[in-house]
C-alpha positions as a Markdown table, in Angstrom:
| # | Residue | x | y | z |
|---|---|---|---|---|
| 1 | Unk | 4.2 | 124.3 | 70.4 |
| 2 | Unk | 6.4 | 122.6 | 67.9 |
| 3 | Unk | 9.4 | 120.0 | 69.1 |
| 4 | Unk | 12.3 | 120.5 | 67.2 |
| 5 | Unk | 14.0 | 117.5 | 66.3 |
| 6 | Unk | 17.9 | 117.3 | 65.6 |
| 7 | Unk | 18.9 | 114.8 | 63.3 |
| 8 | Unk | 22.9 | 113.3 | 62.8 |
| 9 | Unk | 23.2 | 111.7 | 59.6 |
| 10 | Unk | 26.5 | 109.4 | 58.6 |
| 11 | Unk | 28.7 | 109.6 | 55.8 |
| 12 | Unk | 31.1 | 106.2 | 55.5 |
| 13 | Unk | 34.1 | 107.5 | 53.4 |
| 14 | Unk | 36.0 | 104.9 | 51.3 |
| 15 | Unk | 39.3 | 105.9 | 50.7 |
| 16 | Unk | 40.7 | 104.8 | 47.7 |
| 17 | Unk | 44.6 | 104.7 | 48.5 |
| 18 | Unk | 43.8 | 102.6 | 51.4 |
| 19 | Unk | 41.7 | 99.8 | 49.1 |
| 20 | Unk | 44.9 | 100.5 | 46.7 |
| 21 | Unk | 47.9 | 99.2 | 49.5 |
| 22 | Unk | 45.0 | 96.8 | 50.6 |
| 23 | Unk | 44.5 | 95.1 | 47.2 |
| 24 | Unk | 48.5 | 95.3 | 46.9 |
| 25 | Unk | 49.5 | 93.9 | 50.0 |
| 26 | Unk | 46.7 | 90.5 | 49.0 |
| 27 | Unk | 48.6 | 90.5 | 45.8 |
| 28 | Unk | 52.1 | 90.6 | 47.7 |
| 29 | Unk | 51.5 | 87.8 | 50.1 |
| 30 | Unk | 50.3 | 85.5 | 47.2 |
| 31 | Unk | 53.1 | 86.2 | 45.3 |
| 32 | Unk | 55.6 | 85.6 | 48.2 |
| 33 | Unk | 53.8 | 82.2 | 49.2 |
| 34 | Unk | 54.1 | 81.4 | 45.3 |
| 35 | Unk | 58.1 | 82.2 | 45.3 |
| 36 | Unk | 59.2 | 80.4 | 48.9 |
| 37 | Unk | 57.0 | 77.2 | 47.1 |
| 38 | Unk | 59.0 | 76.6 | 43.8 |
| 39 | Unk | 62.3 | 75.1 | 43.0 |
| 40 | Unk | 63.7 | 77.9 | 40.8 |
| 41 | Unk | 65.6 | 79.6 | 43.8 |
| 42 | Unk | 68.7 | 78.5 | 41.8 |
| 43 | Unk | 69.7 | 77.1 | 38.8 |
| 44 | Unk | 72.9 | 75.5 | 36.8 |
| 45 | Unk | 72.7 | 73.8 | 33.6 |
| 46 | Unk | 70.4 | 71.4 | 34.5 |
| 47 | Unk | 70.3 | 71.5 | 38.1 |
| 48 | Unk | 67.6 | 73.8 | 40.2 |
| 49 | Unk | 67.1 | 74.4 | 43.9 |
| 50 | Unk | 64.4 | 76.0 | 46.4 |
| 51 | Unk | 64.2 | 75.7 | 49.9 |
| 52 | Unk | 62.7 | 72.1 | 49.8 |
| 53 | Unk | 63.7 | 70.4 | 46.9 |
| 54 | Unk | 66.2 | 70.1 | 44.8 |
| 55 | Unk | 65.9 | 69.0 | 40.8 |
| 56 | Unk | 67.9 | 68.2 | 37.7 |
| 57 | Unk | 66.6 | 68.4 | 34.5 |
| 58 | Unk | 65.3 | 65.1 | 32.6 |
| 59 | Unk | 68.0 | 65.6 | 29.9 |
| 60 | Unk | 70.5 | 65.1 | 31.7 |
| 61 | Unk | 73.0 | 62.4 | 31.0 |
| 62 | Unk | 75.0 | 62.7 | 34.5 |
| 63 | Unk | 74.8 | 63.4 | 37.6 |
| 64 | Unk | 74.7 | 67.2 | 38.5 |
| 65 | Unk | 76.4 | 67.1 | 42.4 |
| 66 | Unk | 77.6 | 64.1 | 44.8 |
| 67 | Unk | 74.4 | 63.6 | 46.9 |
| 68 | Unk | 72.1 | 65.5 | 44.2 |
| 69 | Unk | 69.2 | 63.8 | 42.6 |
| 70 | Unk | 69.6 | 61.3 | 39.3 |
| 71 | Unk | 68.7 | 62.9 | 36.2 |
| 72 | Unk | 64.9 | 64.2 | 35.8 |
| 73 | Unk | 63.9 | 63.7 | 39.5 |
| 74 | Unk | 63.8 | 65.7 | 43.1 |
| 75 | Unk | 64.6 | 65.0 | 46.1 |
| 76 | Unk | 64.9 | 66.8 | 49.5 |
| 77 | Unk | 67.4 | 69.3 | 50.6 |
| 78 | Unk | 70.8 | 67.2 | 50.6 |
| 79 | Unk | 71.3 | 69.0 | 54.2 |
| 80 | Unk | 74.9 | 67.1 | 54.8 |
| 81 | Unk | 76.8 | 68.8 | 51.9 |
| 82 | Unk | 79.7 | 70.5 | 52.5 |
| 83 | Unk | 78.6 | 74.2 | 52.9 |
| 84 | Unk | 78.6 | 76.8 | 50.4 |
| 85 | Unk | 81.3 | 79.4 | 51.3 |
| 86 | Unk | 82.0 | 82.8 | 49.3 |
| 87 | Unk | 85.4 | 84.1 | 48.3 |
């Protein structure tokens, strides 16, 4: 008499739009770690600000803002300025 046997075979499915929003997501969180790390958050003539730092450019003759860096260096956040209000 002959056993029968009953095999179950699996089939991993790769779905591409899932490796797609993977691969973009990677690509979103290094470019957001890139952004919050540079000084280019806002600029003026010569002066430039990010969330840590604040520079002025090295051609400039004066000085930018009361408390700001001198000319061609950065410094921390000048936290104690008067605040920036809207109109």
């Amino acid at each position: 008499m002959a056993v029968q046997a009953t095999t179950i075979e699996t089939v991993t499915v790769v779905r591409p739009l899932k490796v797609i929003a993977l691969v973009c997501l990677l690509i979103a969180f290094f470019l957001l770690i890139l952004c919050l790390s540079t000084t280019w958050w806002l600029r003026s003539g010569g002066f430039r600000t990010g969330l840590w730092l604040e520079c002025t450019a090295s051609d400039q003759t004066q000085w930018t803002i009361a408390g700001g860096p001198p000319p061609g260096r950065c410094q921390k956040i000048h936290r104690h300025a008067g605040k920036i209000s809207s109109i």
